[in-house]
Backbone bond lengths (Angstrom), bond angles and torsions (degrees), N, CA, C in turn:
res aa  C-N    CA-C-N  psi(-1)  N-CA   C-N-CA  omega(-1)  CA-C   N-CA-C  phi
1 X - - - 1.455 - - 1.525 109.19 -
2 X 1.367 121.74 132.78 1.109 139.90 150.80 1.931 136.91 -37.26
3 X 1.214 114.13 101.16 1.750 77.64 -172.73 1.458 88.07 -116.57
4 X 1.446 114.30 166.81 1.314 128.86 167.32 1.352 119.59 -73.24
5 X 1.669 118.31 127.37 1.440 139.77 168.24 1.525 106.19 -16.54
6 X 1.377 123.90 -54.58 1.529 143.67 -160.68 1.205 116.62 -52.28
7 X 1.586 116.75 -32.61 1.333 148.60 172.57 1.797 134.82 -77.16
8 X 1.239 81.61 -5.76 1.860 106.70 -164.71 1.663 103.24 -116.07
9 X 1.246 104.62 122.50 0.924 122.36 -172.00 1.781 107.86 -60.78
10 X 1.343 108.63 170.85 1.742 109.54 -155.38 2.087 96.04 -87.94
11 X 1.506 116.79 -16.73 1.204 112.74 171.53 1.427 119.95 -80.35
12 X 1.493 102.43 -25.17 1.891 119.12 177.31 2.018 102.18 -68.72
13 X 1.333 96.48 -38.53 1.306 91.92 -160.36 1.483 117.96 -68.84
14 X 1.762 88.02 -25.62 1.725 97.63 -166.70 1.728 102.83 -75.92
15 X 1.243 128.17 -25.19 1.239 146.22 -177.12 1.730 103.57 -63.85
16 X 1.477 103.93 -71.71 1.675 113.83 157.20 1.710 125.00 -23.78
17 X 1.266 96.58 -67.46 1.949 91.22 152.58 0.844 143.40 -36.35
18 X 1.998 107.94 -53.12 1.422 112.92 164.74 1.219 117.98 -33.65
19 X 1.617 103.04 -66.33 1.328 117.00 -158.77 1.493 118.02 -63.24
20 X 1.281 122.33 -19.59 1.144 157.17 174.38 1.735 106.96 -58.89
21 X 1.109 109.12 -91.33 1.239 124.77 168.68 2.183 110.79 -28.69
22 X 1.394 85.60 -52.17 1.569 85.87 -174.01 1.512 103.95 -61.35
23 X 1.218 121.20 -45.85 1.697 129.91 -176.63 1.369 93.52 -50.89
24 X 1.673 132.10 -46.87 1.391 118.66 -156.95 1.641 101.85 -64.75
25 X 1.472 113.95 -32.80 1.004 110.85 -148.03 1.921 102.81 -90.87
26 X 1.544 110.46 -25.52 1.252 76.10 145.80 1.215 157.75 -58.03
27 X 1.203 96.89 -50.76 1.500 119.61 -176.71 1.304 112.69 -62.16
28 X 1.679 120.65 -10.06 1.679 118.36 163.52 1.155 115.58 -104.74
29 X 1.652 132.80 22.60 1.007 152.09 153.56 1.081 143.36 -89.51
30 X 1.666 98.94 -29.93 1.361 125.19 145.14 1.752 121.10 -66.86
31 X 1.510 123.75 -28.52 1.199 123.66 -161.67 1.375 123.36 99.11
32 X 0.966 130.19 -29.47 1.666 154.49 -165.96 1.288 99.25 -63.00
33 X 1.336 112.98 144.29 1.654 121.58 161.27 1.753 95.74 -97.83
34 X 1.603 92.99 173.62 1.481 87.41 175.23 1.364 141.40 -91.27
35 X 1.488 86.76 -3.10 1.566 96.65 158.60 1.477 143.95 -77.39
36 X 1.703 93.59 -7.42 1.421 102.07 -166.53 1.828 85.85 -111.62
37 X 1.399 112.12 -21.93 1.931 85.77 172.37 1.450 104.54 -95.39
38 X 1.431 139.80 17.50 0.862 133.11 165.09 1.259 134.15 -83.47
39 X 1.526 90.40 -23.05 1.818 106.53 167.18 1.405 118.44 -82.15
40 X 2.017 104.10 -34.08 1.360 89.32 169.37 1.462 143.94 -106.79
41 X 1.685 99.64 30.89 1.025 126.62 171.09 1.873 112.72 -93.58
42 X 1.354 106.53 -33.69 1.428 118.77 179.64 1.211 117.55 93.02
43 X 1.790 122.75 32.74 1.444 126.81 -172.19 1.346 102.50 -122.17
44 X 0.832 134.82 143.69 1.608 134.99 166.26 1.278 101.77 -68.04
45 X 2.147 90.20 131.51 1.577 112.96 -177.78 0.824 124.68 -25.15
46 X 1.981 104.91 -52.81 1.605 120.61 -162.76 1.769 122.42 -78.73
47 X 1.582 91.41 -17.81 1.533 105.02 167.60 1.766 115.36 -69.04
48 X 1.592 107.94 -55.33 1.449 84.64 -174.99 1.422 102.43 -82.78
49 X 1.639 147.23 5.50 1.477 134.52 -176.04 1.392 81.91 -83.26
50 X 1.490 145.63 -1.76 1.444 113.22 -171.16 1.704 95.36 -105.33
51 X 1.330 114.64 -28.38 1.437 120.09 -175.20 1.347 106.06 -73.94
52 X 1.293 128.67 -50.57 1.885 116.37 165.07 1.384 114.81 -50.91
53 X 1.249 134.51 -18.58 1.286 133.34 -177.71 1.715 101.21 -105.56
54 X 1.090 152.55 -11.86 1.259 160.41 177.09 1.322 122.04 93.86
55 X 1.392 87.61 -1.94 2.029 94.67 -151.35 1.998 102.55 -59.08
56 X 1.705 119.73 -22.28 1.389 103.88 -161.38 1.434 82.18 -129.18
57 X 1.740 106.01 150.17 1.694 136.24 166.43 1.351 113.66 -77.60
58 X 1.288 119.77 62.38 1.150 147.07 -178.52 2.280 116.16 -40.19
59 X 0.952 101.36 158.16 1.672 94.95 -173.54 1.696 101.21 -92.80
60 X 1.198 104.00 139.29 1.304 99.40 174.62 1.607 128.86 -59.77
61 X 1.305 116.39 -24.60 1.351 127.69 144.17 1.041 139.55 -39.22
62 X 1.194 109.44 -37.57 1.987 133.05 161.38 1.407 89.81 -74.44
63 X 0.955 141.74 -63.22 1.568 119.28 -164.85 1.195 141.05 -67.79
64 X 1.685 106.14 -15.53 1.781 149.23 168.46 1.522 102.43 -63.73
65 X 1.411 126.33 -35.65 1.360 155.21 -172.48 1.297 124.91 -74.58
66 X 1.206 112.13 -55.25 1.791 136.36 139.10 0.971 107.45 -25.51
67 X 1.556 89.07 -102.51 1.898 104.69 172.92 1.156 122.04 -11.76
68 X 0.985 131.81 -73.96 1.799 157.32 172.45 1.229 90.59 -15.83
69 X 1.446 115.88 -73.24 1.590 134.93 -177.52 1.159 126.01 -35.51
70 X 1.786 111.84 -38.68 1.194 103.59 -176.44 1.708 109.14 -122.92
71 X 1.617 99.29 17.12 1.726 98.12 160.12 1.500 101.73 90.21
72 X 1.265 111.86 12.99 1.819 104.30 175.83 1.742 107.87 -113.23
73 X 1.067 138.86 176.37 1.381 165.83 174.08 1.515 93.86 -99.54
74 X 1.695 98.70 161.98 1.780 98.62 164.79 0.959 109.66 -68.78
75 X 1.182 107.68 -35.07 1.753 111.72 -154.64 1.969 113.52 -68.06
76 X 1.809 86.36 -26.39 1.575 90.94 176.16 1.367 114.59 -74.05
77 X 1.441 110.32 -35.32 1.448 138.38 -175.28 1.751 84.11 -46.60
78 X 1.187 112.15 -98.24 1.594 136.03 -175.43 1.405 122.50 -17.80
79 X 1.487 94.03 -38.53 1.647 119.16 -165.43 1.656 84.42 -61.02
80 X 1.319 105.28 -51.52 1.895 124.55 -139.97 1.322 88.34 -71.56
81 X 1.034 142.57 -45.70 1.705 167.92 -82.93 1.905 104.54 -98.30
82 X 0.689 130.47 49.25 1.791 143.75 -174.33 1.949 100.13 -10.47
């Protein structure tokens, strides 16, 4: 389940960005818009356009999903993590 940004506290959110930001930057490293790795990742568009932007508290399962996609671990994910 999805929850709304609005609800997340201002230390969750800033974290959410991070994570956010880092997703953009794969995915503009790859070339990809987000509609086209969203299909071939298997997430709905509007799910990961809200997670590169921070706006939603995403499932950690959705983020395993990503990941997957672009060949990292969390831990690499995290490691990388700005």
């Amino acid at each position: 389940m999805v929850k709304k940004s609005d609800a997340i506290p201002s230390e969750q959110k800033k974290l959410l960005v991070q994570i956010g930001k880092k997703l953009q930057k794969l995915r503009a490293d790859r070339g990809k818009t987000y509609v086209e790795t969203a299909k071939e990742m298997g997430v709905p568009r509007n799910t990961l356009n809200r997670m590169e932007l921070g706006q939603i508290n995403f499932q950690l399962l959705t983020l395993v999903r990503v990941l997957n996609y672009y060949h990292l671990s969390i831990s690499q994910f995290f490691d990388k993590l700005d």
